[in-house]
PDB file with SEQRES, HELIX, SHEET and CRYST1 records, atoms N, CA, C and O in Angstrom:
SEQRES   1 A   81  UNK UNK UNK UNK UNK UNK UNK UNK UNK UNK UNK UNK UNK          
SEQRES   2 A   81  UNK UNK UNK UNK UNK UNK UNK UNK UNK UNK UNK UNK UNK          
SEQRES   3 A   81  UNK UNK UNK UNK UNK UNK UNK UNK UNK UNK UNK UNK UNK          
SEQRES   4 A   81  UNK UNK UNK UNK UNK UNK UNK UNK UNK UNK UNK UNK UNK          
SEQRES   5 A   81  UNK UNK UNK UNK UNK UNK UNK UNK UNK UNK UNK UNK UNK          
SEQRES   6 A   81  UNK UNK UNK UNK UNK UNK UNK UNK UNK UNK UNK UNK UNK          
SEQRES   7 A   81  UNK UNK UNK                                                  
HELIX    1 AA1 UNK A    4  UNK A    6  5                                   3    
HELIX    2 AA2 UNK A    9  UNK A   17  1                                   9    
HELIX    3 AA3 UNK A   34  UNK A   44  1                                  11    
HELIX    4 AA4 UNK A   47  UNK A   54  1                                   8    
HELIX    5 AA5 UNK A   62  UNK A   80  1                                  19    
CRYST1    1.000    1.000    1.000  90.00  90.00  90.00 P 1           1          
ATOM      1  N   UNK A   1     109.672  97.803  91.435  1.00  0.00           N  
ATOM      2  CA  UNK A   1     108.439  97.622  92.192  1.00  0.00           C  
ATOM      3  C   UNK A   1     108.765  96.807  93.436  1.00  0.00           C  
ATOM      4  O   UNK A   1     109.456  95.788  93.452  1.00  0.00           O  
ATOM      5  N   UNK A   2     108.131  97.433  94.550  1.00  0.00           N  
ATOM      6  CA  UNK A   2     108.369  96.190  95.516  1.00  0.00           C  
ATOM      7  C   UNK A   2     107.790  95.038  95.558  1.00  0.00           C  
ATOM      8  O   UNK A   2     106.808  94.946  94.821  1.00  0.00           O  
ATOM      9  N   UNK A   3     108.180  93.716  96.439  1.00  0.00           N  
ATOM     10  CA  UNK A   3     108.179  92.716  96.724  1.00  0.00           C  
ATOM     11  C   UNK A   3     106.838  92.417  96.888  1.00  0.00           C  
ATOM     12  O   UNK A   3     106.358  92.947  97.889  1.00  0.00           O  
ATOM     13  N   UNK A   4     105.579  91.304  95.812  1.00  0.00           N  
ATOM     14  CA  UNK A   4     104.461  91.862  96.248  1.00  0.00           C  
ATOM     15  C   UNK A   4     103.725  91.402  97.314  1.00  0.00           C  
ATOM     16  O   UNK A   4     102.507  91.561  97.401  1.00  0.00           O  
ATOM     17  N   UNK A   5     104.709  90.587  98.491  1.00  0.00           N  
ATOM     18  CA  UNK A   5     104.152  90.711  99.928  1.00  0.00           C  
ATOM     19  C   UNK A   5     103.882  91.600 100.966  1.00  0.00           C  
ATOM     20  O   UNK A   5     103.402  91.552 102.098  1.00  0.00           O  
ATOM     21  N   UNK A   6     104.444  92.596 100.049  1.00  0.00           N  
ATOM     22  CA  UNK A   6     104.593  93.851 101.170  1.00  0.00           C  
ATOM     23  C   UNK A   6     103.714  94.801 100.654  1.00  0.00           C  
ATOM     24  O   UNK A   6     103.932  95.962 101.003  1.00  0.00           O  
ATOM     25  N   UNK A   7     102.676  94.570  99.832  1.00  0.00           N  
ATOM     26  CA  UNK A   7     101.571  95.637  98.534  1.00  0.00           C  
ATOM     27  C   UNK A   7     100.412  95.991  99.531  1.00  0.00           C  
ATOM     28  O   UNK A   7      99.390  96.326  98.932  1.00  0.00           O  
ATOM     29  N   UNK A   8     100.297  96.004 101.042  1.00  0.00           N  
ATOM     30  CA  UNK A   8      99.287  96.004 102.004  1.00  0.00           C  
ATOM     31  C   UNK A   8      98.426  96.851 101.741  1.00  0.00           C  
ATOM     32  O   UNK A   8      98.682  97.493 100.722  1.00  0.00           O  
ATOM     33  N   UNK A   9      97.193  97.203 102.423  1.00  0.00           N  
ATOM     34  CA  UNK A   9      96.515  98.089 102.407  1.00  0.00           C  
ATOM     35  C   UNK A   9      97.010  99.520 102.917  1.00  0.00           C  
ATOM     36  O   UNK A   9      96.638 100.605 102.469  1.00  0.00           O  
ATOM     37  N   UNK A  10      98.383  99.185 104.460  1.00  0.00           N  
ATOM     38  CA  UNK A  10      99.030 100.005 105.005  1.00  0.00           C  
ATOM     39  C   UNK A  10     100.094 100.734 104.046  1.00  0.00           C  
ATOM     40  O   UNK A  10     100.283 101.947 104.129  1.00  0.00           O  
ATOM     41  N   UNK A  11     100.678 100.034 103.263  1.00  0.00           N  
ATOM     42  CA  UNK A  11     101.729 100.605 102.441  1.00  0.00           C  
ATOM     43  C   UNK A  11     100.949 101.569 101.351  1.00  0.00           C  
ATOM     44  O   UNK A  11     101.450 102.669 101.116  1.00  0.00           O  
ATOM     45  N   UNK A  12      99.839 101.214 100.742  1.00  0.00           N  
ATOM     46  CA  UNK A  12      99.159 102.052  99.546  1.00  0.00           C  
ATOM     47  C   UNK A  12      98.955 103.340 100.699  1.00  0.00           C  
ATOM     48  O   UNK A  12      99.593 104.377 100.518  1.00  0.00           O  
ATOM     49  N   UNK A  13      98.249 103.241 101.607  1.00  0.00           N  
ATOM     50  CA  UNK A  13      97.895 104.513 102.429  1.00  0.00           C  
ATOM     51  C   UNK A  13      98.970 105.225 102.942  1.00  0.00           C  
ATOM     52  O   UNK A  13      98.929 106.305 103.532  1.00  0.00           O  
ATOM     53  N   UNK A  14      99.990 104.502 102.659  1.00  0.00           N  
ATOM     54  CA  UNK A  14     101.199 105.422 103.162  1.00  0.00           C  
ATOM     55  C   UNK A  14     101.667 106.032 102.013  1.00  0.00           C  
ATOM     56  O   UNK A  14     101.760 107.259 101.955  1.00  0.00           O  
ATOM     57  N   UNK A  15     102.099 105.008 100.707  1.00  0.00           N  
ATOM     58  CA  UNK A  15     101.955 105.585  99.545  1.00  0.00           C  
ATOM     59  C   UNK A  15     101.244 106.896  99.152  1.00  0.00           C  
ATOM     60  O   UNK A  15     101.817 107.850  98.625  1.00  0.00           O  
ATOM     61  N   UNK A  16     100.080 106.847  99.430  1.00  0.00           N  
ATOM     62  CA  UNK A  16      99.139 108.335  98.889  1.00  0.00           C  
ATOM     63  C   UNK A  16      99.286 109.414  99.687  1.00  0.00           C  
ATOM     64  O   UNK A  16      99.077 110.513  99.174  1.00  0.00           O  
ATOM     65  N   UNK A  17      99.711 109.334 101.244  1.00  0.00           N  
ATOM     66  CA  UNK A  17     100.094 110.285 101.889  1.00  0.00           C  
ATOM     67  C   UNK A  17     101.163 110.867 101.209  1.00  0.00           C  
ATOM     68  O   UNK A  17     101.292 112.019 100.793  1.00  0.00           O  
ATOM     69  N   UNK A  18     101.725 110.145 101.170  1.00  0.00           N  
ATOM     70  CA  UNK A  18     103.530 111.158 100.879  1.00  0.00           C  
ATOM     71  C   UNK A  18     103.446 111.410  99.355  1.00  0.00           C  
ATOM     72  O   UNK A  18     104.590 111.767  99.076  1.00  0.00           O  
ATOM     73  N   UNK A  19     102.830 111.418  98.393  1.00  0.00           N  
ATOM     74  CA  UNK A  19     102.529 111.869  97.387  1.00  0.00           C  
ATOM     75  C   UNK A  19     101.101 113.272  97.492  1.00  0.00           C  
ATOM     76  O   UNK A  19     100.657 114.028  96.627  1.00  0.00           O  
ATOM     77  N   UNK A  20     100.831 113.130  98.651  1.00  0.00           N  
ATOM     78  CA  UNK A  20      99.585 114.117  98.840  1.00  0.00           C  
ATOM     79  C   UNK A  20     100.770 115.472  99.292  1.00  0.00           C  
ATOM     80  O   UNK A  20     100.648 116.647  98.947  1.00  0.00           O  
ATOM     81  N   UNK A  21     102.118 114.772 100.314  1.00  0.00           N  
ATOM     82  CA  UNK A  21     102.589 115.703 100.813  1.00  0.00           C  
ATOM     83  C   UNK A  21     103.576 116.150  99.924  1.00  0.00           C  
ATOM     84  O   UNK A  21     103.827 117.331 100.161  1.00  0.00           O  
ATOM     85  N   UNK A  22     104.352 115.621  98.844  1.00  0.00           N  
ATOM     86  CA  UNK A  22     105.312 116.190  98.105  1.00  0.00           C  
ATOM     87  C   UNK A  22     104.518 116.890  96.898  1.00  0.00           C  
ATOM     88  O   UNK A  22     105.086 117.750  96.225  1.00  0.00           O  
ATOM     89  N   UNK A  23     103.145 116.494  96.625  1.00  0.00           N  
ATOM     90  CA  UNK A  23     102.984 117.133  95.620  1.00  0.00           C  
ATOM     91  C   UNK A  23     102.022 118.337  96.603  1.00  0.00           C  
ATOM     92  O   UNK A  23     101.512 118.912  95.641  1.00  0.00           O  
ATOM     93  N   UNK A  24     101.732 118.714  97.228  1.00  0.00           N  
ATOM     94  CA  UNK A  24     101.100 119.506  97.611  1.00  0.00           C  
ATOM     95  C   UNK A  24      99.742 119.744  97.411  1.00  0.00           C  
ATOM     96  O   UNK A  24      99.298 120.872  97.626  1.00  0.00           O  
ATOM     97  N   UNK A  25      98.731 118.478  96.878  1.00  0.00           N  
ATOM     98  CA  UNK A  25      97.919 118.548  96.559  1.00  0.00           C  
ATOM     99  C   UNK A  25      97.262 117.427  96.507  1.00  0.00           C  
ATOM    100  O   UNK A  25      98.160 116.619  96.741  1.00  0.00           O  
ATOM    101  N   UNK A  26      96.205 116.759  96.344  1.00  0.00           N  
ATOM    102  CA  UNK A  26      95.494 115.594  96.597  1.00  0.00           C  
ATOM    103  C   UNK A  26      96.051 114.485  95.445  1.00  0.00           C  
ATOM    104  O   UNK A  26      96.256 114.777  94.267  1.00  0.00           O  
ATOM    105  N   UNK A  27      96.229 113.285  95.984  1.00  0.00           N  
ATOM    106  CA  UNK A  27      97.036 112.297  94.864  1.00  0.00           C  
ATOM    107  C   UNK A  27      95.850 112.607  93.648  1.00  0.00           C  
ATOM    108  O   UNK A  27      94.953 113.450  93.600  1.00  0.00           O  
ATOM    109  N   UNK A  28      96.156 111.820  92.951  1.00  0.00           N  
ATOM    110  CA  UNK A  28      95.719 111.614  91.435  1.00  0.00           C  
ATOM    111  C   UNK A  28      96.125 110.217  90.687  1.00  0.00           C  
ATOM    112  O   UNK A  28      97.236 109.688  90.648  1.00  0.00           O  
ATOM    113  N   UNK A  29      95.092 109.847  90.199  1.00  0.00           N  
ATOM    114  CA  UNK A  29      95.155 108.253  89.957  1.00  0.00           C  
ATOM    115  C   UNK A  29      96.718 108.215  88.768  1.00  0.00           C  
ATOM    116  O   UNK A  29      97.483 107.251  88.753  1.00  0.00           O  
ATOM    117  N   UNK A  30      96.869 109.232  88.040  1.00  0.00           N  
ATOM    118  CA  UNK A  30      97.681 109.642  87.257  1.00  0.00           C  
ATOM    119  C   UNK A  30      99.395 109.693  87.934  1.00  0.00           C  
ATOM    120  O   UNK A  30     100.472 109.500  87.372  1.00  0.00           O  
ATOM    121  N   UNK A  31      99.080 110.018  89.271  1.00  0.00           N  
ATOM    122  CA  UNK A  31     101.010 109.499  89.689  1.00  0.00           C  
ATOM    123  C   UNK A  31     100.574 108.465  90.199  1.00  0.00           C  
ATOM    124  O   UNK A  31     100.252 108.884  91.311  1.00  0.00           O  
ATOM    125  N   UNK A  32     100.314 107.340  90.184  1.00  0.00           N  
ATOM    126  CA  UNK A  32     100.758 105.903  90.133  1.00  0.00           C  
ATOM    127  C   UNK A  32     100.130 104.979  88.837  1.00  0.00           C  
ATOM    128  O   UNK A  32      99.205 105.182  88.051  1.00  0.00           O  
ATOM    129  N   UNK A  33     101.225 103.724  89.036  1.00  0.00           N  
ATOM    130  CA  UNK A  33     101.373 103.201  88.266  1.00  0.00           C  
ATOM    131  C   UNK A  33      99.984 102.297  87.614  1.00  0.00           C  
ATOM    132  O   UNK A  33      99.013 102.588  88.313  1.00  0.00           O  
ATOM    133  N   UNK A  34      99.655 101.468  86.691  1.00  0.00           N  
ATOM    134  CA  UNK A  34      98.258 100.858  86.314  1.00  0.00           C  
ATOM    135  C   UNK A  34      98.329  99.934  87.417  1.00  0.00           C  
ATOM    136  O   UNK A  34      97.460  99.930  88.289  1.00  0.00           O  
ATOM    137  N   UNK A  35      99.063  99.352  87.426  1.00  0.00           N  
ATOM    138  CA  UNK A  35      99.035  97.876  88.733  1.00  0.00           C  
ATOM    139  C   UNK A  35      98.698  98.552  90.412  1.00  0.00           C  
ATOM    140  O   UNK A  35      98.050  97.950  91.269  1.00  0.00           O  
ATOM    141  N   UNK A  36      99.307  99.898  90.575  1.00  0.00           N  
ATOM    142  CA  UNK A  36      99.290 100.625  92.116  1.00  0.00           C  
ATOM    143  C   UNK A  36      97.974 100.750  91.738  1.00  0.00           C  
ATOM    144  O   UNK A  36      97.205 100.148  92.487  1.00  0.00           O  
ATOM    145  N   UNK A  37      97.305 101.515  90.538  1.00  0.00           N  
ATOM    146  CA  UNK A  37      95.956 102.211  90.909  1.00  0.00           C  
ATOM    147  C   UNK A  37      95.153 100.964  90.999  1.00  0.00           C  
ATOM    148  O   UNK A  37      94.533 100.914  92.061  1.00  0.00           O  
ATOM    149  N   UNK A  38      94.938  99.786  90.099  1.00  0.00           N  
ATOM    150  CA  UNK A  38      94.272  98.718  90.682  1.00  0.00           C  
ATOM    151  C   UNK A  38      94.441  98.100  91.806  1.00  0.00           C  
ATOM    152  O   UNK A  38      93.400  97.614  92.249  1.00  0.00           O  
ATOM    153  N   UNK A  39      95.322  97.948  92.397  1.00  0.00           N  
ATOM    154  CA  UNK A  39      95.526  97.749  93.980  1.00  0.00           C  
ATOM    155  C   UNK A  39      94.688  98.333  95.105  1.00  0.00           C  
ATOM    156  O   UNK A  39      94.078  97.738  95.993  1.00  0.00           O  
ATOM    157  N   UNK A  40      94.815  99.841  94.827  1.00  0.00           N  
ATOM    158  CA  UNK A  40      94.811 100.643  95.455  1.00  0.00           C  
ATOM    159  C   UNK A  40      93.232 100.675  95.733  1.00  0.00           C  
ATOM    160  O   UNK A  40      92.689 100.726  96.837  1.00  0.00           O  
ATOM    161  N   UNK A  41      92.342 100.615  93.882  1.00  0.00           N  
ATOM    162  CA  UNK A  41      91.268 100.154  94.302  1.00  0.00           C  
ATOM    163  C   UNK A  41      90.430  99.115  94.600  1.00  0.00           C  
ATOM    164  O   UNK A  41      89.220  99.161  94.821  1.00  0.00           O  
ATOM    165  N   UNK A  42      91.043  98.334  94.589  1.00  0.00           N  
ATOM    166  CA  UNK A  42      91.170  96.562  95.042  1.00  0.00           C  
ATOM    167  C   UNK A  42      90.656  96.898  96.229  1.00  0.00           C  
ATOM    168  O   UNK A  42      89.430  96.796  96.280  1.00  0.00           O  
ATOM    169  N   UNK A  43      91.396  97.406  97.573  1.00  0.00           N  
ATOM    170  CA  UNK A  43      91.802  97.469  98.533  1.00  0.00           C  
ATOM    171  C   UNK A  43      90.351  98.930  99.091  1.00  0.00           C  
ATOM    172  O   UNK A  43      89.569  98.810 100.035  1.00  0.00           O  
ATOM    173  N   UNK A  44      90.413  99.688  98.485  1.00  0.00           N  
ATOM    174  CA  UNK A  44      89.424 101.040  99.397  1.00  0.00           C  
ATOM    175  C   UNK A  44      88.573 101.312  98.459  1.00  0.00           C  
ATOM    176  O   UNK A  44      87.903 102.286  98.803  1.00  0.00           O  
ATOM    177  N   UNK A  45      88.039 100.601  96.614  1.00  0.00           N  
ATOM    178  CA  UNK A  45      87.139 101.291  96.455  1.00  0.00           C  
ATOM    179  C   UNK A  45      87.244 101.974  95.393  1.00  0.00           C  
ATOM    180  O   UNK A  45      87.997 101.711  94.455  1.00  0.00           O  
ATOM    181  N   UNK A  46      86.421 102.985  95.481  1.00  0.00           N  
ATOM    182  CA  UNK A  46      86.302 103.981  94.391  1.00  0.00           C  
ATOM    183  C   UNK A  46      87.693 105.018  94.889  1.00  0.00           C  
ATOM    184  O   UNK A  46      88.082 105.002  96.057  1.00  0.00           O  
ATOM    185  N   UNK A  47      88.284 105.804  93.932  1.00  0.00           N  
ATOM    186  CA  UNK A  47      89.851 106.736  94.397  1.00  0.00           C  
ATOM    187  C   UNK A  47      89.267 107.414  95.330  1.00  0.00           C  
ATOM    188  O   UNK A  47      90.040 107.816  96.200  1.00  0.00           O  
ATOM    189  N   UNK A  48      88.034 107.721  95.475  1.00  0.00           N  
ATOM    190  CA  UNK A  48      87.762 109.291  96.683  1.00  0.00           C  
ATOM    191  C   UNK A  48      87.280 108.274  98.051  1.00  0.00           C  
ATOM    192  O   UNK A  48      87.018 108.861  99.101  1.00  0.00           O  
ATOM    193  N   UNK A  49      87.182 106.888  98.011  1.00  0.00           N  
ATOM    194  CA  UNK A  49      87.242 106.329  99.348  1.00  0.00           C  
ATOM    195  C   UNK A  49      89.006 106.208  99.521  1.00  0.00           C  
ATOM    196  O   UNK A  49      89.683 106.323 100.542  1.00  0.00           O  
ATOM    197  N   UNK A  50      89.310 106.010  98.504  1.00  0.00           N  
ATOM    198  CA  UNK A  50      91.001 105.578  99.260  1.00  0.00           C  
ATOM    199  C   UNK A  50      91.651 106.976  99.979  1.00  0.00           C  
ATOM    200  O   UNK A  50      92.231 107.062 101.062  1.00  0.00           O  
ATOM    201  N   UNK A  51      91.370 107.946  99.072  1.00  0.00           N  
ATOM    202  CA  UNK A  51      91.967 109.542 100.058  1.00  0.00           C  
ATOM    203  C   UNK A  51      90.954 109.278 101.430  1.00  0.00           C  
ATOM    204  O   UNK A  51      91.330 109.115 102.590  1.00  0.00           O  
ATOM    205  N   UNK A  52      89.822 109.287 101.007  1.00  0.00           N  
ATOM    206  CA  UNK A  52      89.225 109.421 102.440  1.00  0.00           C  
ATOM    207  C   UNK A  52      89.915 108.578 103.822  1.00  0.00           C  
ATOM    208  O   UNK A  52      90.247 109.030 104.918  1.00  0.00           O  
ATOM    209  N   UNK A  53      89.976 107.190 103.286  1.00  0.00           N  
ATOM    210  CA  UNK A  53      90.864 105.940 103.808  1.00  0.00           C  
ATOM    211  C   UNK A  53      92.011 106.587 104.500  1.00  0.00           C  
ATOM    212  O   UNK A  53      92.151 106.540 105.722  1.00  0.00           O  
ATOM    213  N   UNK A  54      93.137 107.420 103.382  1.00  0.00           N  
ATOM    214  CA  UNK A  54      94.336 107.878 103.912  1.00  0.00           C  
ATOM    215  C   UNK A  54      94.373 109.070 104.880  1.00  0.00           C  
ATOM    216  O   UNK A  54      95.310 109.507 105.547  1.00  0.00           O  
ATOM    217  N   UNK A  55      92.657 109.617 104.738  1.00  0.00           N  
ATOM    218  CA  UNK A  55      92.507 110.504 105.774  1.00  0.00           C  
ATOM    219  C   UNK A  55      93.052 111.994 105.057  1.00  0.00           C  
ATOM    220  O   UNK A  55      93.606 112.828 105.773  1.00  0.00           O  
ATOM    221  N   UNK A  56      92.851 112.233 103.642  1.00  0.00           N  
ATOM    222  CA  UNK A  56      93.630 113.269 102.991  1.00  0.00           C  
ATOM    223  C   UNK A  56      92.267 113.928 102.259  1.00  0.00           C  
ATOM    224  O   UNK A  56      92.163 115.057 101.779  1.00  0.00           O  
ATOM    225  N   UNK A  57      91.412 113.029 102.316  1.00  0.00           N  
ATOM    226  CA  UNK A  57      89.925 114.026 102.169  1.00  0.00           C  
ATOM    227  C   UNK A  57      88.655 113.793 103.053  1.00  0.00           C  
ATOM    228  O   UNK A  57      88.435 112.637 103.416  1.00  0.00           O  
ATOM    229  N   UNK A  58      87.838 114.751 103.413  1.00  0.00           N  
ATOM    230  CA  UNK A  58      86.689 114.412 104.405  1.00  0.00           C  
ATOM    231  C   UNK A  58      86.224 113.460 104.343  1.00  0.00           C  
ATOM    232  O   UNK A  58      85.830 113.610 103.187  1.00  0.00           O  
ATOM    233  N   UNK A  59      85.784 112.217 104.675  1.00  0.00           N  
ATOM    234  CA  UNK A  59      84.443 111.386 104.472  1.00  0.00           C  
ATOM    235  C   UNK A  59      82.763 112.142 104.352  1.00  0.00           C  
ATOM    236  O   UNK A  59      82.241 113.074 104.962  1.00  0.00           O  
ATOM    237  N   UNK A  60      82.415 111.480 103.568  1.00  0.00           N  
ATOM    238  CA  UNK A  60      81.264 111.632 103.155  1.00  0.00           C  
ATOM    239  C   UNK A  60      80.199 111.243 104.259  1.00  0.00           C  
ATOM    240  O   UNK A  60      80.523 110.654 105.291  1.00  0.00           O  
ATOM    241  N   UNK A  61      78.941 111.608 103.968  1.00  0.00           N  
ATOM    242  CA  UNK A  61      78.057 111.102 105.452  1.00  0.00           C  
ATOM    243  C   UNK A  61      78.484 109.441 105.352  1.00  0.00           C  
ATOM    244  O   UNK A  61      78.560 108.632 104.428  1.00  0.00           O  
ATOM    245  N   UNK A  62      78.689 109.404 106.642  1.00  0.00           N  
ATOM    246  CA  UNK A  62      79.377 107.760 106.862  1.00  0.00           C  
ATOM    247  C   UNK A  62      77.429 106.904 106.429  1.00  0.00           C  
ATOM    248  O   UNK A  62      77.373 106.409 105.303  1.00  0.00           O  
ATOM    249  N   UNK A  63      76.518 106.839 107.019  1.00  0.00           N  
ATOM    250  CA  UNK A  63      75.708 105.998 106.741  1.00  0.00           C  
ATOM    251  C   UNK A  63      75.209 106.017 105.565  1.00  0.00           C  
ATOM    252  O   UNK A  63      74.414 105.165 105.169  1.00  0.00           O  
ATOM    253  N   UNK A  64      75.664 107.090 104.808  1.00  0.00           N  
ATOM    254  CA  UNK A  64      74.908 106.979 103.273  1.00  0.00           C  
ATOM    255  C   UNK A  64      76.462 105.689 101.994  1.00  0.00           C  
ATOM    256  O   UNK A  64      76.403 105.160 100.884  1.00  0.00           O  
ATOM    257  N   UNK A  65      77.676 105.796 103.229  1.00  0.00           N  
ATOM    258  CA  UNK A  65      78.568 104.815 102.761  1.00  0.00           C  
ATOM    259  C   UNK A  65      78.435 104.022 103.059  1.00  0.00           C  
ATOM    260  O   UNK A  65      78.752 103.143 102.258  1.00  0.00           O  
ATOM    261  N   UNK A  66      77.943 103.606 104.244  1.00  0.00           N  
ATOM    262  CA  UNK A  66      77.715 102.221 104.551  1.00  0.00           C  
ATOM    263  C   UNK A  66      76.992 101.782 104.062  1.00  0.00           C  
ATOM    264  O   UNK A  66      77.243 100.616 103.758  1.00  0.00           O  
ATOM    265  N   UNK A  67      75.550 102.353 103.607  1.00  0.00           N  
ATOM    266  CA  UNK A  67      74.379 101.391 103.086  1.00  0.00           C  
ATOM    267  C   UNK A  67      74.885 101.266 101.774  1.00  0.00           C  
ATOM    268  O   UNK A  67      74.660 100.115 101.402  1.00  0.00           O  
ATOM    269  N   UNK A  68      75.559 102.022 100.759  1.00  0.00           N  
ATOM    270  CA  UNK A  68      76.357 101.880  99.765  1.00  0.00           C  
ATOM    271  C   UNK A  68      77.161 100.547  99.549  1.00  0.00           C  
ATOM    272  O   UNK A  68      77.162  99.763  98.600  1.00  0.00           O  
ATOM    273  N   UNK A  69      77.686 100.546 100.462  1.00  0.00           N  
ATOM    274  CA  UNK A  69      78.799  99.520 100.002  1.00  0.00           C  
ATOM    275  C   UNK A  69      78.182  98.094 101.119  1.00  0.00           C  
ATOM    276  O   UNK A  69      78.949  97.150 101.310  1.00  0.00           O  
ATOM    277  N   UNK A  70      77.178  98.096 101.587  1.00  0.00           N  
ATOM    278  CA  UNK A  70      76.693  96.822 102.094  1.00  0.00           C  
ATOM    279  C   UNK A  70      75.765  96.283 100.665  1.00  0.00           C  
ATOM    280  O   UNK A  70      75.494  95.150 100.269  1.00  0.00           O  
ATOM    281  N   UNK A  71      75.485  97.435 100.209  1.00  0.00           N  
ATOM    282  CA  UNK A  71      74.604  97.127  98.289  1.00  0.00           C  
ATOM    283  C   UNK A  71      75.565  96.562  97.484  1.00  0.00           C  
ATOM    284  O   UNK A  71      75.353  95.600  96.745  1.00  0.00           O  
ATOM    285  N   UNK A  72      76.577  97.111  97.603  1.00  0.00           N  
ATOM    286  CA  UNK A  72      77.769  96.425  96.724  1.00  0.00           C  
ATOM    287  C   UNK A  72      78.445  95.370  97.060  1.00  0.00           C  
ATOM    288  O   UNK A  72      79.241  94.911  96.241  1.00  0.00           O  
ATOM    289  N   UNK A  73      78.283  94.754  98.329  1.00  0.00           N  
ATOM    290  CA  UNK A  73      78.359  93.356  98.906  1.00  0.00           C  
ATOM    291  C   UNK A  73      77.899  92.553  98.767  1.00  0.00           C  
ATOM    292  O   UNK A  73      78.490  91.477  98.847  1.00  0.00           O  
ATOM    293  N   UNK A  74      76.489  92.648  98.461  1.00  0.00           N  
ATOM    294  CA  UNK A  74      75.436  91.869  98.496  1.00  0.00           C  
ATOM    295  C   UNK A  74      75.211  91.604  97.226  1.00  0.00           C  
ATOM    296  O   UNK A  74      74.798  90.480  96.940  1.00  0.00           O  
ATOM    297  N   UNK A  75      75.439  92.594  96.179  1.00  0.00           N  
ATOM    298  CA  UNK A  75      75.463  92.107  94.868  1.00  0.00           C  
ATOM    299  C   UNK A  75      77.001  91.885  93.875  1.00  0.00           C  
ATOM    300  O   UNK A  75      77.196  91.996  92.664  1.00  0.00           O  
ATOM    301  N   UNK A  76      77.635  91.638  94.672  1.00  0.00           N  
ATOM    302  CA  UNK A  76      78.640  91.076  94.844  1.00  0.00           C  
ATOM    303  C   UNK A  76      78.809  89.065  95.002  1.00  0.00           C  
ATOM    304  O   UNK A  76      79.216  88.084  94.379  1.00  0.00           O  
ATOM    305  N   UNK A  77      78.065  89.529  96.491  1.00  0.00           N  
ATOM    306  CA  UNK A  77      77.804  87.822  96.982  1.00  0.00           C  
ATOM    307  C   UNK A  77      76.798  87.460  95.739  1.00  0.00           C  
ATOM    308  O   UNK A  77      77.210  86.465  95.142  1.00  0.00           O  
ATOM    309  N   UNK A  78      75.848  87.885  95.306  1.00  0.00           N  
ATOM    310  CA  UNK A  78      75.052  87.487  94.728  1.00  0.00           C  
ATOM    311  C   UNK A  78      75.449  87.300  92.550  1.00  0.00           C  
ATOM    312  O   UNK A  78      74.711  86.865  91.665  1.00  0.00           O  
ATOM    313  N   UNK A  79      76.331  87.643  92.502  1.00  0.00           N  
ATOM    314  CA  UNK A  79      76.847  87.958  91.302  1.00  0.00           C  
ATOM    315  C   UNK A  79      77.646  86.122  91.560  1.00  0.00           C  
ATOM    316  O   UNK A  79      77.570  85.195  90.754  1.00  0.00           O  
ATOM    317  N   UNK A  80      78.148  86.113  92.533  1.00  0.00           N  
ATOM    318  CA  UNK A  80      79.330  84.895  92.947  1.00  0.00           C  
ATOM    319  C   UNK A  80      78.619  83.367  92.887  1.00  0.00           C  
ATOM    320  O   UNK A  80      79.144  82.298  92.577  1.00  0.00           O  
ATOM    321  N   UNK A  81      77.299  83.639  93.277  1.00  0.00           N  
ATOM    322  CA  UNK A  81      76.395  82.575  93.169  1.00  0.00           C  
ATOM    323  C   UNK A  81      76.049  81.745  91.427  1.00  0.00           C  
ATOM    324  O   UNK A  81      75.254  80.810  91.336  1.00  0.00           O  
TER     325      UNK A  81                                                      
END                                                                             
């Protein structure tokens, strides 16, 4: 495993590209490891924001994501309280 200073948001998205491109088909939470896939959604979310993220599947209507995940912020902040 690499070094985990280098576990960026940039490296996972590079990660899922080149697994989108050798396997010929959209990643799958199933080729990476338990620690990559929690990272991965650490970092973008639910798995179909992180392809979207890597730019390997469409985005969804952007304002029906945004008000989404400003809900999940807020009860987030509010969970923290």
């Amino acid at each position: 495993m690499p070094d985990e200073k280098i576990l960026t948001r940039e490296y996972y998205l590079d990660r899922l590209k080149k697994v989108a491109e050798r396997e010929n088909r959209l990643p799958k939470k199933s080729d990476f490891s338990d620690f990559d896939v929690m990272k991965i959604k650490g970092y973008f979310g639910p798995w179909p924001w992180a392809l979207e993220a890597a730019g390997l599947k469409e985005p969804k209507h952007q304002k029906k994501l945004e008000e989404n995940r400003a809900k999940r912020y807020a009860k987030k902040q509010e969970n923290k309280e």
